[in-house]
C-alpha positions as CSV (number, residue, x, y, z in Angstrom):
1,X,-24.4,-9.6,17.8
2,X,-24.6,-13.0,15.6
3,X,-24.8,-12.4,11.9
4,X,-27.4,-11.2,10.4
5,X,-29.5,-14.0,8.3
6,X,-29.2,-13.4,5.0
7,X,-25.7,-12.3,5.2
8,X,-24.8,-15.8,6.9
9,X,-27.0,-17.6,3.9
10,X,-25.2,-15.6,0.9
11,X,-21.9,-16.5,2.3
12,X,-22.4,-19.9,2.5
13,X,-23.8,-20.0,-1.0
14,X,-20.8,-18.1,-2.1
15,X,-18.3,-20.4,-0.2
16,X,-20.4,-23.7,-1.7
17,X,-20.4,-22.4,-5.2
18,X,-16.2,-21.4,-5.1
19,X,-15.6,-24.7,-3.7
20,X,-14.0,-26.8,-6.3
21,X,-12.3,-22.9,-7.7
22,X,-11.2,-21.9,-4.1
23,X,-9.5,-25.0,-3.2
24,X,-7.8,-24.9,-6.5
25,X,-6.6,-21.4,-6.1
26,X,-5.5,-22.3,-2.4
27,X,-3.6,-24.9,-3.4
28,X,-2.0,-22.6,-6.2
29,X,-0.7,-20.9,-3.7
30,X,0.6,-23.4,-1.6
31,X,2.6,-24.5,-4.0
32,X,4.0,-20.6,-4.6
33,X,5.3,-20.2,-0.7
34,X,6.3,-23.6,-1.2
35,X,9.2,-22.4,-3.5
36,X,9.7,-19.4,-0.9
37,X,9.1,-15.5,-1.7
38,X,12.7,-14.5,-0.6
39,X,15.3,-13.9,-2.9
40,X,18.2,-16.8,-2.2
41,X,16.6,-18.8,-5.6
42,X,17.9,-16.4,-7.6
43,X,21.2,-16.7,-9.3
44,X,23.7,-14.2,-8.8
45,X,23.4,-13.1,-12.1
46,X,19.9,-12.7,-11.7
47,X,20.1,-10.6,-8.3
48,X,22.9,-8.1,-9.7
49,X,20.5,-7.1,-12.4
50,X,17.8,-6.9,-10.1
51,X,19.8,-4.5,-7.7
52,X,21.8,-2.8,-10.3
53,X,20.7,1.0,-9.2
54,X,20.2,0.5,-5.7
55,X,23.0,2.3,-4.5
56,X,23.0,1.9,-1.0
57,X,20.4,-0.6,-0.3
58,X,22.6,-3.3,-2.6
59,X,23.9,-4.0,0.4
60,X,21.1,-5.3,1.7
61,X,19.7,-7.1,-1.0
62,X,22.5,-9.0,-1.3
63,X,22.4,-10.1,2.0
64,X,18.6,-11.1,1.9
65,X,18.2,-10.0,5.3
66,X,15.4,-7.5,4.5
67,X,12.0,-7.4,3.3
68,X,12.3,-6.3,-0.2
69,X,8.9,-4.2,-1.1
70,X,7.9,-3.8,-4.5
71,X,5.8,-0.3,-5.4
72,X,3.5,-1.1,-8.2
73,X,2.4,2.4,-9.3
74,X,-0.2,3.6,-11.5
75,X,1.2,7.5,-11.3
76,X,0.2,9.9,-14.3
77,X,-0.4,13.2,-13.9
78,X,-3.3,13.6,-16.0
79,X,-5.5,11.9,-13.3
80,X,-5.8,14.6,-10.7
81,X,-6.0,11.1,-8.2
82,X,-3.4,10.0,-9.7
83,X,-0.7,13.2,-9.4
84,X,0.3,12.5,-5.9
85,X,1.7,9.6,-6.2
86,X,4.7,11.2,-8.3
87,X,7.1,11.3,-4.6
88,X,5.3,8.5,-2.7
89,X,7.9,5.6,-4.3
90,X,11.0,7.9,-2.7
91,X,8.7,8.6,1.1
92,X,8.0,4.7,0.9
93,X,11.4,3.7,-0.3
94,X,13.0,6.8,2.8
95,X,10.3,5.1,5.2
96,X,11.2,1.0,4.5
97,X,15.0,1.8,5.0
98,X,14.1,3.2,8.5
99,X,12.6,0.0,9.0
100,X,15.2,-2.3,7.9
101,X,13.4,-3.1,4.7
102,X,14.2,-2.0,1.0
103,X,11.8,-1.3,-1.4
104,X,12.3,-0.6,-5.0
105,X,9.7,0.4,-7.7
106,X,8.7,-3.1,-9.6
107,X,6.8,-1.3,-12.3
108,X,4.2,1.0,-13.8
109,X,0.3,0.6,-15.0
110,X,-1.6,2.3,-17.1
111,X,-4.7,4.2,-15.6
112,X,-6.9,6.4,-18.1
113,X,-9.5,8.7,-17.0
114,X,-12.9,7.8,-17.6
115,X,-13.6,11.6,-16.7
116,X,-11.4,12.7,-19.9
117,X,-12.8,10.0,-21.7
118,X,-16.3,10.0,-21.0
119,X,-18.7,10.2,-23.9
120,X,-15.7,10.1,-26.4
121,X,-13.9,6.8,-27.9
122,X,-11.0,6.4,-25.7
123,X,-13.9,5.2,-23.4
124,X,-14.4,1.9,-25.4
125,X,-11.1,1.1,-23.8
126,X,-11.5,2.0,-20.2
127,X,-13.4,-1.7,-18.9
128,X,-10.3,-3.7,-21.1
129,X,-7.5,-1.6,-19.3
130,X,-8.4,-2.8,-16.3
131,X,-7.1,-6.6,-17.5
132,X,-4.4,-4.4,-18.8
133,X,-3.6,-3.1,-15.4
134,X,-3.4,-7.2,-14.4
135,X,-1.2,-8.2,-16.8
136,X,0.8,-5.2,-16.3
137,X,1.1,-5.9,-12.3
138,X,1.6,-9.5,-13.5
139,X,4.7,-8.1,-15.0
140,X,6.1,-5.8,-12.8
141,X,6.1,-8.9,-9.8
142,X,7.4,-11.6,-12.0
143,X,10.8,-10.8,-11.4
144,X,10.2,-12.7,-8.4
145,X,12.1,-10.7,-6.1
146,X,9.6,-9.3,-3.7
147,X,8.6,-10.4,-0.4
148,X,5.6,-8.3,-0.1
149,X,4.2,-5.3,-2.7
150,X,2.5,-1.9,-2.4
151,X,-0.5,-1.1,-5.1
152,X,-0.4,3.0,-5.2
153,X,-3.5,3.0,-7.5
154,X,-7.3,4.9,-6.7
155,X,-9.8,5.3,-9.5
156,X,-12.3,3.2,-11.9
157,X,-10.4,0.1,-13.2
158,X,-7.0,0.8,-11.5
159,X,-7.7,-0.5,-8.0
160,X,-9.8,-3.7,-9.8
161,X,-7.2,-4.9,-12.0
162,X,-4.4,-4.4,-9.0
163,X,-7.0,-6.4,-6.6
164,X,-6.8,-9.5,-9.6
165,X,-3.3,-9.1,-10.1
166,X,-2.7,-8.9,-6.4
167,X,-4.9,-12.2,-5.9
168,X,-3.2,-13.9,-8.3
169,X,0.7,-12.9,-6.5
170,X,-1.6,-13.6,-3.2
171,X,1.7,-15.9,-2.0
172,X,3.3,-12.3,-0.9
173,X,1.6,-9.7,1.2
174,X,-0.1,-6.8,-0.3
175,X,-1.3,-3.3,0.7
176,X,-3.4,-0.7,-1.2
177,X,-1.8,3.2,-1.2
178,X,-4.6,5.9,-1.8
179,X,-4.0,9.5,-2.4
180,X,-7.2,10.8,-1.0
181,X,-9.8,12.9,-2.8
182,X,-9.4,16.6,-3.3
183,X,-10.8,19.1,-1.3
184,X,-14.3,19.8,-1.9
185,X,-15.1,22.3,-5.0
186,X,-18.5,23.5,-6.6
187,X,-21.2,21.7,-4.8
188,X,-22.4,18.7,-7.3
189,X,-25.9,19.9,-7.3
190,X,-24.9,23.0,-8.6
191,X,-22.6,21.0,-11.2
192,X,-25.5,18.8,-12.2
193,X,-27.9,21.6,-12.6
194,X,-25.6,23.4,-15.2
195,X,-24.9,20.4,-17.3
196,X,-29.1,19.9,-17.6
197,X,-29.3,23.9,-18.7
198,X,-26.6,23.1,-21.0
199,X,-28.0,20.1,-22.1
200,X,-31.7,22.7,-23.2
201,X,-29.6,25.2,-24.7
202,X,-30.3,28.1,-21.8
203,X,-26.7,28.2,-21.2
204,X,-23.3,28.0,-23.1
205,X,-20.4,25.9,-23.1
206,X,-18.6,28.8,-21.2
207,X,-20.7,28.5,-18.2
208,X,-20.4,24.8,-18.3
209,X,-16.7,24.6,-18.7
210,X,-16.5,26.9,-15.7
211,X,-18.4,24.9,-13.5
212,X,-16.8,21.9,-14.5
213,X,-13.3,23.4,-13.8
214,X,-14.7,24.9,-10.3
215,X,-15.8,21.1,-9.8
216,X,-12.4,19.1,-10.6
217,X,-9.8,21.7,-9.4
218,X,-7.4,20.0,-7.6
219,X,-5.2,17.1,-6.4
220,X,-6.9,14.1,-5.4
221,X,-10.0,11.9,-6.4
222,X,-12.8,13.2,-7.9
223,X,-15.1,14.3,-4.8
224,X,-18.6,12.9,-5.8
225,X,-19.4,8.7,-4.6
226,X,-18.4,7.1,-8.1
227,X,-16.4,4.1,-8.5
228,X,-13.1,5.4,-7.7
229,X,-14.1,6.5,-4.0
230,X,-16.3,3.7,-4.0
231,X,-12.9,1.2,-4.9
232,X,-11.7,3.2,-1.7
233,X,-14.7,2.4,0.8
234,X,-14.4,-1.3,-0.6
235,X,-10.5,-1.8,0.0
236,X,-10.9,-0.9,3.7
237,X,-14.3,-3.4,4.4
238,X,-12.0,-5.6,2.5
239,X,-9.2,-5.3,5.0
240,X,-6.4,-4.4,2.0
241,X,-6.0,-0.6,3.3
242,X,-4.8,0.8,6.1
243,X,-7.8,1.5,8.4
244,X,-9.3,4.8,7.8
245,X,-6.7,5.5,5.0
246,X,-9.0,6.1,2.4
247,X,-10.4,9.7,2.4
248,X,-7.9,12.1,4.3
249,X,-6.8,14.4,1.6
250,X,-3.5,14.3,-0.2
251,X,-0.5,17.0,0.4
252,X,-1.9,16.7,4.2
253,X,0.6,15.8,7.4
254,X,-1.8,12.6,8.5
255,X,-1.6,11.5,4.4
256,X,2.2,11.6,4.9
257,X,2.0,9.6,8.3
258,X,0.1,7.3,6.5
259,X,1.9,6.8,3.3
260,X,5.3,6.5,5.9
261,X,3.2,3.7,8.0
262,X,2.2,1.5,4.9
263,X,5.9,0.8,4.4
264,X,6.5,0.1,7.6
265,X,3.4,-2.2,7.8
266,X,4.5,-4.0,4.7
267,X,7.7,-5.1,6.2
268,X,6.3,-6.7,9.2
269,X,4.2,-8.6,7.4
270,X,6.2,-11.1,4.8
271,X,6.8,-14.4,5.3
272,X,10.7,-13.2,7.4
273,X,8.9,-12.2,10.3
274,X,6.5,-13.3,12.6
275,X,2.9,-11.5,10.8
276,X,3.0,-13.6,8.0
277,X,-0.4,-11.8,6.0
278,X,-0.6,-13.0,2.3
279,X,-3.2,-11.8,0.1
280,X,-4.9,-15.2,-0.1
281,X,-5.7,-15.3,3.6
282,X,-7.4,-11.8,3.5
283,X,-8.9,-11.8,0.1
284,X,-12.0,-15.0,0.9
285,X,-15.6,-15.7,0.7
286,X,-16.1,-13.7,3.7
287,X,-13.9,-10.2,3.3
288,X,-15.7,-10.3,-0.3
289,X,-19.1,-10.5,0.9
290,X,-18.0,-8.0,3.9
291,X,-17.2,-5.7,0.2
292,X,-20.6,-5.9,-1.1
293,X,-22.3,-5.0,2.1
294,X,-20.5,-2.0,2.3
295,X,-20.6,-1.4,-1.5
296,X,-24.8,-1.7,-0.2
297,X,-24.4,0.4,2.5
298,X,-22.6,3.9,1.2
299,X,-24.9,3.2,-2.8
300,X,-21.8,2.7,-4.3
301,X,-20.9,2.7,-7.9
302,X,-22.9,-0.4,-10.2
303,X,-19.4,-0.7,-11.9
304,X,-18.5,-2.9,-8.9
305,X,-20.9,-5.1,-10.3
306,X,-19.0,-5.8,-12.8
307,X,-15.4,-5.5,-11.1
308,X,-16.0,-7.3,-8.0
309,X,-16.8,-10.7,-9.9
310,X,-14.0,-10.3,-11.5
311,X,-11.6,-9.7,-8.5
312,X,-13.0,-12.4,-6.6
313,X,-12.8,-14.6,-9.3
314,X,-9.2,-14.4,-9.3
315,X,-8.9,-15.6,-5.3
316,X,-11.3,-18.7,-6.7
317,X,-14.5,-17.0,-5.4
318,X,-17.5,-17.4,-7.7
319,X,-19.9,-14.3,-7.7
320,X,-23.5,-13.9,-9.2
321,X,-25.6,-11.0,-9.9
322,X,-28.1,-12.9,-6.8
323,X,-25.4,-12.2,-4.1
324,X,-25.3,-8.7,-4.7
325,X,-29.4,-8.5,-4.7
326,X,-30.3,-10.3,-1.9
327,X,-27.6,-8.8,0.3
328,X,-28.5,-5.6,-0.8
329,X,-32.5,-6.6,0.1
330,X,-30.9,-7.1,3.7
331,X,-28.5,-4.1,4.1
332,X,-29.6,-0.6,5.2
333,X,-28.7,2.6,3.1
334,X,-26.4,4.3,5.4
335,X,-25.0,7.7,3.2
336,X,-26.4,9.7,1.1
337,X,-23.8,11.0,-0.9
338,X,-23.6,12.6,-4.4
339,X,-25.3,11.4,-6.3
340,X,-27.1,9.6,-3.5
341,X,-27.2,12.8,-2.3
342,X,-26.0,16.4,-1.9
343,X,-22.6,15.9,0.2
344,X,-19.2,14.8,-0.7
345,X,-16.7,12.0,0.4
346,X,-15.1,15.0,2.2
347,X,-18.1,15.5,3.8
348,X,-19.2,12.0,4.7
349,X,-15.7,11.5,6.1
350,X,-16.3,14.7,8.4
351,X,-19.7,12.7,9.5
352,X,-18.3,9.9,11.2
353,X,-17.0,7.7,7.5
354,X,-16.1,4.5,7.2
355,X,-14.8,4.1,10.6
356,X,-18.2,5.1,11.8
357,X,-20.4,2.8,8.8
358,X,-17.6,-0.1,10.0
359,X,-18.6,-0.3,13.5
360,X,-21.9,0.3,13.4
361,X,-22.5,-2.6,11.3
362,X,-20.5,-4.6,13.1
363,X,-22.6,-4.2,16.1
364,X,-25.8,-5.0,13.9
365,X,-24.6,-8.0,12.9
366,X,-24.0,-7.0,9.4
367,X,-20.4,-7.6,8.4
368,X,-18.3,-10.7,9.1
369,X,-15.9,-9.6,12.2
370,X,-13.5,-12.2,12.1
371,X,-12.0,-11.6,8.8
372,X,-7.9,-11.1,8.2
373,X,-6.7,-7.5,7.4
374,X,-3.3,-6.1,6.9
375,X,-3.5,-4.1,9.6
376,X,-4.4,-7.5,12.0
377,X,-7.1,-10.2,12.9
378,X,-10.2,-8.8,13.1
379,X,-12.6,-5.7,11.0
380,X,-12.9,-4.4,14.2
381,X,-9.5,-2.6,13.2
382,X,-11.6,-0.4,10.6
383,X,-14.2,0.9,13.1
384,X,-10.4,3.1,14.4
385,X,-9.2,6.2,12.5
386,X,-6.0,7.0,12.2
387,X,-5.0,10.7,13.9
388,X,-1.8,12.5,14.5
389,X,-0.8,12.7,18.3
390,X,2.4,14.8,18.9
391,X,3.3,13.4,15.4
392,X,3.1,10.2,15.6
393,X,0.3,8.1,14.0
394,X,-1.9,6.2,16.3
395,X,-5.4,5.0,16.0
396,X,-8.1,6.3,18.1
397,X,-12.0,4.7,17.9
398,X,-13.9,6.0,15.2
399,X,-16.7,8.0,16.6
400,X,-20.0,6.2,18.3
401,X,-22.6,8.1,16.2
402,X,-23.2,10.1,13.5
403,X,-21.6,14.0,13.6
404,X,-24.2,14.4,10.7
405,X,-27.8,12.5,10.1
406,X,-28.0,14.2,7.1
407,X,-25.4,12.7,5.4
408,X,-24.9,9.3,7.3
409,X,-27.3,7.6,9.5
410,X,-27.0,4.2,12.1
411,X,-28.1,1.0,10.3
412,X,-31.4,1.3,12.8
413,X,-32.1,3.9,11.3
414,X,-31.2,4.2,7.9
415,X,-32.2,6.3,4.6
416,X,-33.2,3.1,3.6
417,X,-34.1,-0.5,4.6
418,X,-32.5,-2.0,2.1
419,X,-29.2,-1.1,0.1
420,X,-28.9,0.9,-3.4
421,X,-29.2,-2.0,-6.1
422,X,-31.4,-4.4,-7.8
423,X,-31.5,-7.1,-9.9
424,X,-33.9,-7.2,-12.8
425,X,-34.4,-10.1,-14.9
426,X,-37.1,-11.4,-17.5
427,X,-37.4,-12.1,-21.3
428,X,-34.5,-9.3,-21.8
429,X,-32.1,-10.9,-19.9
430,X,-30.2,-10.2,-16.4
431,X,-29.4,-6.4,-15.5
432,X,-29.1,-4.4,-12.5
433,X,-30.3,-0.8,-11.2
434,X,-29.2,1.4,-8.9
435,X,-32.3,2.5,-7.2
436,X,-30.9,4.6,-4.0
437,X,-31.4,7.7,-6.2
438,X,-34.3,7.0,-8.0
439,X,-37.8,8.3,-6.2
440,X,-40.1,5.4,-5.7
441,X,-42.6,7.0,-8.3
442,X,-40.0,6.6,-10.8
443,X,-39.0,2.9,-10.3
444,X,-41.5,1.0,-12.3
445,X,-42.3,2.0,-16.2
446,X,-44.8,0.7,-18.8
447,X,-44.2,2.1,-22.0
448,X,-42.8,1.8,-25.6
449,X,-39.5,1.3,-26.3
450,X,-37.3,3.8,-28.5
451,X,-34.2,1.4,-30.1
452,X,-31.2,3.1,-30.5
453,X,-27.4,2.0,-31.4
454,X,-25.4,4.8,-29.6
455,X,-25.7,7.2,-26.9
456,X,-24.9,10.5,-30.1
457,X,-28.9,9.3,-31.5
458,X,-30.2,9.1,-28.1
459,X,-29.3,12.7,-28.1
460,X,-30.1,13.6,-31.6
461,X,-33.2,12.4,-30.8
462,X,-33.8,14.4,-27.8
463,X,-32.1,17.6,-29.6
464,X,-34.8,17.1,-32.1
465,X,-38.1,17.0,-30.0
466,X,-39.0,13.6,-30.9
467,X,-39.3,12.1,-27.2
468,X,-42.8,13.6,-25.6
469,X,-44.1,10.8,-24.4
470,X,-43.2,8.1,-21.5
471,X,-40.4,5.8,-22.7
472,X,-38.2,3.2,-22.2
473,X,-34.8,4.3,-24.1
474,X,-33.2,1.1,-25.4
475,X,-29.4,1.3,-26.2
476,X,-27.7,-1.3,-27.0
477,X,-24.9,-2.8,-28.7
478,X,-22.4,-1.4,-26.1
479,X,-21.4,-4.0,-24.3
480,X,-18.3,-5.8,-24.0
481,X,-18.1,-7.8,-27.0
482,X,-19.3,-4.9,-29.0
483,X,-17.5,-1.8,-28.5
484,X,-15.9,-2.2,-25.0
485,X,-18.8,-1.5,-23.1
486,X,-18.5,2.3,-22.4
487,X,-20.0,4.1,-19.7
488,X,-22.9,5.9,-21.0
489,X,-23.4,9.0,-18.6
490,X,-23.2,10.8,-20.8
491,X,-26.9,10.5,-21.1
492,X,-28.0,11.2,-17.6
493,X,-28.5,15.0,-18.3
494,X,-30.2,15.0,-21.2
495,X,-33.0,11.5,-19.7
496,X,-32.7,14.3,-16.7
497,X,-34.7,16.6,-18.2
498,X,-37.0,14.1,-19.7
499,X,-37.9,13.0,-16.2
500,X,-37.9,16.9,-14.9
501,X,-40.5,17.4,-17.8
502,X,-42.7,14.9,-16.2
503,X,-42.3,11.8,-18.6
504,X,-41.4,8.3,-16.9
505,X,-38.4,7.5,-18.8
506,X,-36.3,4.9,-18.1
507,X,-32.7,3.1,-19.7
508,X,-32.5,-0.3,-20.7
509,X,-28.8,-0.8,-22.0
510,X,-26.1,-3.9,-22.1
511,X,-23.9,-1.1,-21.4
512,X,-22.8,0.6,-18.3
513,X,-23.7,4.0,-16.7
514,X,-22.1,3.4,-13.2
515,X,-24.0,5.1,-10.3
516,X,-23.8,8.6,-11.7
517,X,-27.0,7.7,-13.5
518,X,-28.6,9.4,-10.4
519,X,-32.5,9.8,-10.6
520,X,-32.9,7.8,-13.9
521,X,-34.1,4.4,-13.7
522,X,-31.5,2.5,-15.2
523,X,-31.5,-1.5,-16.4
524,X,-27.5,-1.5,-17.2
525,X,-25.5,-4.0,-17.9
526,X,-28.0,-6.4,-19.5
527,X,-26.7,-9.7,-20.0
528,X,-26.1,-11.8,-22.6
529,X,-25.5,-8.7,-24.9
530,X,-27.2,-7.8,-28.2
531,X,-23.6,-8.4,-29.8
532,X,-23.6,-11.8,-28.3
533,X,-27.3,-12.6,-29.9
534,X,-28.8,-11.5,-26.8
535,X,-32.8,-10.7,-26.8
536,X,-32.3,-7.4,-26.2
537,X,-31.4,-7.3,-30.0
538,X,-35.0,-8.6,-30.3
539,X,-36.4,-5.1,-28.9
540,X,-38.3,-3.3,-31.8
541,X,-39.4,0.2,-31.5
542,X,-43.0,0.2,-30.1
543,X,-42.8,-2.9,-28.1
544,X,-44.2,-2.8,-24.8
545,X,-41.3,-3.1,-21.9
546,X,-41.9,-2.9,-18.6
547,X,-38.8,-2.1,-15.8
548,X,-39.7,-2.9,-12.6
549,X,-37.2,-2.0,-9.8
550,X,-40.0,-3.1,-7.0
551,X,-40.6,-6.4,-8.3
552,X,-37.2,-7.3,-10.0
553,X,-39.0,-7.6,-13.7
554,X,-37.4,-6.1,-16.9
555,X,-39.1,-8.0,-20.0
556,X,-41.0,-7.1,-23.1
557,X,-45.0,-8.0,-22.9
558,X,-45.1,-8.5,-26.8
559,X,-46.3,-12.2,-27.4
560,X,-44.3,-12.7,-30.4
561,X,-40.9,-12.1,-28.5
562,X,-39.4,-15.3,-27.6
563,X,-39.5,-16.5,-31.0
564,X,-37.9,-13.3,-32.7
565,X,-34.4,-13.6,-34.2
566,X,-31.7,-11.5,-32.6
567,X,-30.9,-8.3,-35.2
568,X,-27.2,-7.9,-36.0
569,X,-25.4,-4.6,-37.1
570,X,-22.4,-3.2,-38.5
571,X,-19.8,-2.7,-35.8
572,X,-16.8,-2.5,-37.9
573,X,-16.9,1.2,-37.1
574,X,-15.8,0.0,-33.7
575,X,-12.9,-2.0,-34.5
576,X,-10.3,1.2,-35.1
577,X,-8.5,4.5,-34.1
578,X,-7.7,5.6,-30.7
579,X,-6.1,1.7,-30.3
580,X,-9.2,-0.3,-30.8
581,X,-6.8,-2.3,-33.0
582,X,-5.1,-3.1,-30.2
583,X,-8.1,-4.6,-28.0
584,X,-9.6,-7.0,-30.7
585,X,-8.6,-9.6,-28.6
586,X,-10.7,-8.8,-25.6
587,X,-13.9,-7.7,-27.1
588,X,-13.3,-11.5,-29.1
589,X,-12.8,-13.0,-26.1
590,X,-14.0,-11.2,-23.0
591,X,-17.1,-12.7,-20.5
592,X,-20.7,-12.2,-19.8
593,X,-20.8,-8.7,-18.1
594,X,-22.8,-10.4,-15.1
595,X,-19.7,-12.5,-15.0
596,X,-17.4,-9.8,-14.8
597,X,-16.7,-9.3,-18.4
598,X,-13.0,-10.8,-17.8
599,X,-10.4,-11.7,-20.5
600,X,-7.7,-12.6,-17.7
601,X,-9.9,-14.3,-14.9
């Protein structure tokens, strides 16, 4: 099947505009396997501090006969995604040696919980840690010692800032290590209806705390299609997983098999043998446009929005906010998962997954087929899931339709013509909505704007009565440059029962909500900010806006607009506790959010 149209234009546009940053990166790393990635250049000082507690693997090291793996590992067990990784580095370390490679832990990153932190100030860190997480990586590989690296790393800004760090080491080969998500709890529907009763008072925070524990219960990602399982989705259309690797369910035999495999795959692919697969050969134009179809495709998390230009920037490809629009205008809405939907990753994998969504794409003419991938030349590779056969690991094809229409349908015949997201631009600025959740009655609004500064007045306001009629909730202030730009879902319940009271209601924000918005129309991550003298600091209470998901428009139809100054605020409040000392830097320094929002890249 030859590529589909637009897909064909967008890459060309992408590879045209990267140009002069590609070549420059490419040549980067030229110059990097130039200067080798095995170990002879360092001094012998320098390799027996380097192998100092190796016990019996020195051996080996010293004789620079064997792949040397490094584990970069963002294990903590306050992420329940996060807690299995605690005995992968001595499985990988146990499965390298049986391959006649050594592998050794290069170092730890940092990976908060924007669960934990959600709604509370530790979240005006969470978009920074992710260039925390890149310089961290940065650090853990500049020993220089590594002829290829494992990234053991699954939710929000983890996988992103491993992905830049990775690009950036892309001389050396590089594989992604999920842990799976954790088996499937209280449905999300039932979730989400609790937190709107709680939201109206009908029930109290005993009810909601047990349906939140009955929700997150176990080991493994969180269950519902956010950005962490959406991270997972994109590393294998990416070709940086192993194929089907990313939602089998930790503490499982196949998980095991898989986590054993990774090592062994990582050692026949460095520059000593004959599979030579560096980063910078599988992260291009093309696997990164391959990313946003799928991204398209399952109505993954808007947070990729922001991550994805930032990840591809550090491989010298140049996103915009257009790419992602007009290739979701051409892909069809395969999943419908939560908050898509009713079902969980668990439950799309059981339907066919990404092995299914892979293939079938491929055949439409969707996805690029000839990219690179760790696991070989070719996508094609992803459309196979991995299964246990007398236990051993093979790979079998993944199945030729769907085992459930409810939950994923065939690209002919999709939930959707077109994928989950939308750019809307006007007078405000540049934003983008998720629509793949919202009802088509709900996607365009004409009304007054209420101008708020934080997400605690939004709900103050509501608490109070004083929203009865349709409006367009304006918060702003919350990007980057301002506080961090922090998710704000926490509002989705309480502009949830707005909409259930039968207001149109809509968010326009130059913060973030990521995809958990749901059924609420929401223009996030407007661009420039109000902090940077954006015109969304020219919204008054009052003013007319209008948010158009159909047509793309997001403006304010007041005729003395344009010629408004910007209004500036007190955001000193911002600037401490919880270690915002500690991240003045980045909010001084950081991008547009519709460039990424990047302080490193």
């Amino acid at each position: 099947m030859p590529l589909n149209d637009t897909i064909a234009r967008v890459t060309e546009r992408v590879i045209e505009r990267s140009r002069p940053a590609r070549t420059a990166y490419l040549d980067k790393i030229a110059r990097a396997q130039d200067a080798g990635v095995k170990r002879a250049h360092l001094t012998c000082g320098n390799q027996a501090h380097a192998y100092a507690a190796m016990g019996d693997d020195k051996a080996a090291l010293v004789a620079d006969e064997a792949p040397n793996i490094g584990i970069v590992t963002a294990y903590n067990d306050m992420l329940s995604a996060h807690q299995p990784f605690k005995d992968y580095p001595d499985r990988i370390k146990a499965a390298a040696r049986a391959a006649g490679a050594t592998a050794q832990v290069a170092g730890g990153v940092p990976a908060m919980c924007d669960g934990v932190t959600q709604g509370q100030t530790g979240m005006e860190l969470s978009l920074f840690s992710r260039d925390v997480i890149a310089l961290a990586t940065g650090v853990a590989l500049s020993h220089n010692t590594f002829d290829a690296a494992l990234y053991l790393g699954v939710c929000d800004k983890i996988v992103p800032g491993l992905v830049i760090a990775a690009a950036t080491f892309g001389h050396i080969p590089g594989i992604f290590v999920p842990a799976g998500p954790m088996t499937s709890g209280l449905p999300n529907e039932e979730k989400s209806k609790v937190r709107q009763q709680f939201a109206t008072g009908e029930v109290g925070r005993d009810k909601l705390m047990e349906a939140e524990m009955a929700s997150y219960h176990g080991p493994g990602t969180c269950t519902f299609y956010g950005t962490a399982n959406s991270n997972q989705m994109l590393m294998e259309f990416m070709g940086l997983h192993l194929p089907g690797a990313s939602f089998v369910n930790p503490g499982t035999p196949l998980r095991d098999a898989l986590t054993d495999e990774v090592a062994r795959r990582a050692a026949a692919i460095t520059a000593q043998g004959n599979d030579y697969r560096p980063v910078s050969e599988i992260l291009d134009e093309k696997a990164i446009v391959n990313g946003i179809v799928g991204l398209m495709a399952t109505g993954g998390s808007t947070n990729l929005v922001i991550h994805l230009p930032a990840m591809a920037r550090a491989a010298g490809v140049i996103l915009d906010i257009e790419d992602f629009n007009d290739i979701s205008a051409a892909t069809p809405l395969m999943a419908k998962v939560y908050p898509n939907g009713l079902a969980d990753v668990n439950h799309f994998h059981a339907a066919g997954g990404l092995a299914y969504m892979i293939g079938d794409l491929l055949d439409g003419g969707w996805l690029h087929p000839d990219t690179r991938t760790v696991a070989g030349d070719g996508l094609a590779h992803y459309a196979r899931e991995p299964k246990l056969k007398d236990g051993a690991l093979v790979w079998e094809d993944g199945p030729g339709e769907s085992l459930n229409d409810r939950i994923l349908r065939p690209a002919a015949d999709p939930f959707q013509p077109t994928g989950g997201l939308r750019e809307l631009k006007g007078n405000i600025g540049r934003s983008v909505m998720k629509v793949s959740a919202v009802a088509p009655e709900h996607r365009v609004i004409e009304a007054k704007a209420r101008v708020f500064h934080d997400q605690d007045a939004v709900k103050d306001a509501f608490k109070a009565g004083a929203i009865t009629e349709d409006t367009v909730v304006v918060v702003r202030f919350q990007g980057p440059k301002a506080n961090g730009m922090p998710e704000l879902h926490s509002l989705t319940p309480t502009l949830s029962v707005l909409l259930g009271r039968g207001l149109k209601v809509a968010l326009v924000t130059d913060g973030r909500m990521s995809g958990a918005s749901g059924k609420v129309p929401a223009a996030i991550h407007v661009s420039p900010e109000a902090a940077d003298g954006g015109p969304i600091a020219k919204i008054r209470d009052g003013d007319m806006v209008r948010v158009d998901a159909e047509t793309g428009v997001l403006e304010v139809l007041e005729a003395d607009f344009d010629a408004r100054t910007p209004v500036t605020v007190d955001l000193s409040a911002n600037e401490t506790g919880l270690g915002r000392e500690l991240f003045a830097a980045f909010r001084h320094h950081c991008g547009l959010a519709s460039d990424g929002a990047g302080t490193v890249v």
